[in-house]
C-alpha positions, 0 to 999 in steps of 0.5 A: 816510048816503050809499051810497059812506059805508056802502059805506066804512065796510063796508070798515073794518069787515072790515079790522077784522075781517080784522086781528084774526083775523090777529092771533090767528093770528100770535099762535098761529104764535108761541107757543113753547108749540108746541115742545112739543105734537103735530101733532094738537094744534098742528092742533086748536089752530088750529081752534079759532081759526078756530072762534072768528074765525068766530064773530067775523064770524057777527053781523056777517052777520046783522045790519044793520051792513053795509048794502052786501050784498044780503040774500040774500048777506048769508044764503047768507055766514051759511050758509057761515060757519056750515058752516064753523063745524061743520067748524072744531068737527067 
């Protein structure tokens, strides 16, 4: 594969990823189950979303399927992922 060829499909990939969790969230933002819940459940609720959309895009920076970023941002992208993963959790 050519680089402009990888470089592409490295975009679809994360408009991909990028639809999906947007998905989830206005799924979320809509539920009408939320009328009914407490802020610190409404909030709790939706780190957990984030949680799990993080989860989502962790693999994808350790493996090879995106061959467009440097090794070295592809780990120190995985290290802040991964940080924000705790704290989504936390």
């Amino acid at each position: 594969m050519k680089n402009e060829e990888k470089s592409t499909r490295d975009v679809l990939i994360w408009i991909g990823v990028a639809c999906l969790i947007a998905a989830a969230m206005g799924a979320a933002m809509l539920s009408p189950l939320l009328a009914w819940r407490q802020p610190v459940y409404i909030v709790a609720g939706f780190a957990g979303i984030i949680a799990m959309a993080l989860l989502l895009v962790q693999p994808l920076l350790a493996s090879r399927s995106l061959l467009s970023l440097s090794p070295l941002t592809k780990r120190r992208l995985h290290r802040g992922v991964g940080a924000g993963l705790f704290v989504a959790v936390l």
